[in-house]
C-alpha positions in Angstrom: 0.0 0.0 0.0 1.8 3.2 -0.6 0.4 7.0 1.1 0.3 10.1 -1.3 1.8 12.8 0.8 1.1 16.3 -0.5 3.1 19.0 2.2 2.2 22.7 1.7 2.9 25.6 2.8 0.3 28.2 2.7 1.0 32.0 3.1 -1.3 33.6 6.1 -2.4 36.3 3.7 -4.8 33.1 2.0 -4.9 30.7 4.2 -8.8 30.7 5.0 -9.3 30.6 1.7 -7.3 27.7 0.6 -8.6 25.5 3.7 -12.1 26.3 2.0 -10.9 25.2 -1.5 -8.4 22.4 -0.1 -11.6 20.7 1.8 -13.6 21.1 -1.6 -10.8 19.5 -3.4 -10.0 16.4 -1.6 -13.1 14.7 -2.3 -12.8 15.5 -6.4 -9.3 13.3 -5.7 -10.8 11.0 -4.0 -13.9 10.7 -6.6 -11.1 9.6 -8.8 -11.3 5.8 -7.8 -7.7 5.6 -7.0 -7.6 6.0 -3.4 -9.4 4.4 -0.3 -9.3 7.4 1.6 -7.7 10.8 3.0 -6.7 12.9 5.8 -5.9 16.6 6.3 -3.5 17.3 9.2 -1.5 20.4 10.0 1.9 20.2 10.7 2.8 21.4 14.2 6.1 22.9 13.9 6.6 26.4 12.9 8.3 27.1 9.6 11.2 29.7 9.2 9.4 31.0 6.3 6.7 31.5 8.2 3.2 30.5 6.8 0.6 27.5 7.9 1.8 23.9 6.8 -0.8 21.3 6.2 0.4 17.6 5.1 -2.7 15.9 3.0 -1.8 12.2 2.9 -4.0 9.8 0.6 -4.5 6.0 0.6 -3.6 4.7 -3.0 -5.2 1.7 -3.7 -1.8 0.1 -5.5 1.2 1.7 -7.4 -1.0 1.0 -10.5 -4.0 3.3 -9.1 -1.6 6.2 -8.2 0.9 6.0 -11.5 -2.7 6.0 -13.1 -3.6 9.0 -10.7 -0.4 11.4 -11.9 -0.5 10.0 -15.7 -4.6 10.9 -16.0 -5.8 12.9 -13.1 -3.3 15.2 -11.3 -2.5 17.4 -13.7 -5.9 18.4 -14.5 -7.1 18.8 -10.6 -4.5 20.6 -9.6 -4.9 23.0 -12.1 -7.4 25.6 -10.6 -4.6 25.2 -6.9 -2.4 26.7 -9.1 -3.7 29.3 -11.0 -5.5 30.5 -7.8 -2.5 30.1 -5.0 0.5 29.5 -7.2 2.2 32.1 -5.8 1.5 32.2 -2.2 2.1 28.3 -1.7 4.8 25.7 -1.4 4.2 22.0 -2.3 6.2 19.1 -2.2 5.1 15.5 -2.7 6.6 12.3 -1.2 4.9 8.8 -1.8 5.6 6.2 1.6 4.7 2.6 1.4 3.5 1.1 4.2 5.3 -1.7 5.7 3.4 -2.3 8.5 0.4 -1.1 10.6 -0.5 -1.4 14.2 -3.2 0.1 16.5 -4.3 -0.5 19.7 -7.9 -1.8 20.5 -9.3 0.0 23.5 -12.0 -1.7 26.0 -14.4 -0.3 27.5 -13.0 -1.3 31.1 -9.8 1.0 30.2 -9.8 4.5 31.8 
């Protein structure tokens, strides 16, 4: 399984606006077929250049679905991200496969 990690940095003078378009946008990646899911997280730690970080991180379904995802899809969706925030934004991708999960089942009993 392999996670689609989008990082950017968002200038404070737009911020409220992207978060509007970037929670808009996600599900149009997601209506694409080749991911299970999605999440939106901020990064925590501040950033020399100042600005708001978020990391979106997506659930391919395979290698196949996401080399399917860049060669038909991500060009045309991240179009309008561009032309409206081109300037004001830093992104940088990075793909991680998973090699393992874990969690931890809580019980009611626990406190």
């Amino acid at each position: 399984m392999i996670i689609y990690n989008v990082t950017v940095n968002i200038e404070k003078s737009i911020h409220d606006e992207w978060l509007i378009w970037i929670k808009n946008y996600i599900p149009q990646v997601l209506a694409t077929g080749k991911f299970t899911d999605a999440k939106l997280t901020k990064v925590l730690v501040e950033e020399e250049m100042g600005g708001i970080t978020y990391a979106i991180q997506y659930r391919a379904k395979s290698r196949k679905a996401l080399d399917s995802y860049y060669k038909n899809d991500a060009d045309k969706l991240n179009q309008d991200g561009l032309l409206k925030f081109a300037d004001k934004m830093l992104t940088f991708r990075t793909e991680l496969e998973i090699i393992d999960e874990y969690s931890i089942t809580h019980h009611s009993e626990c406190l």
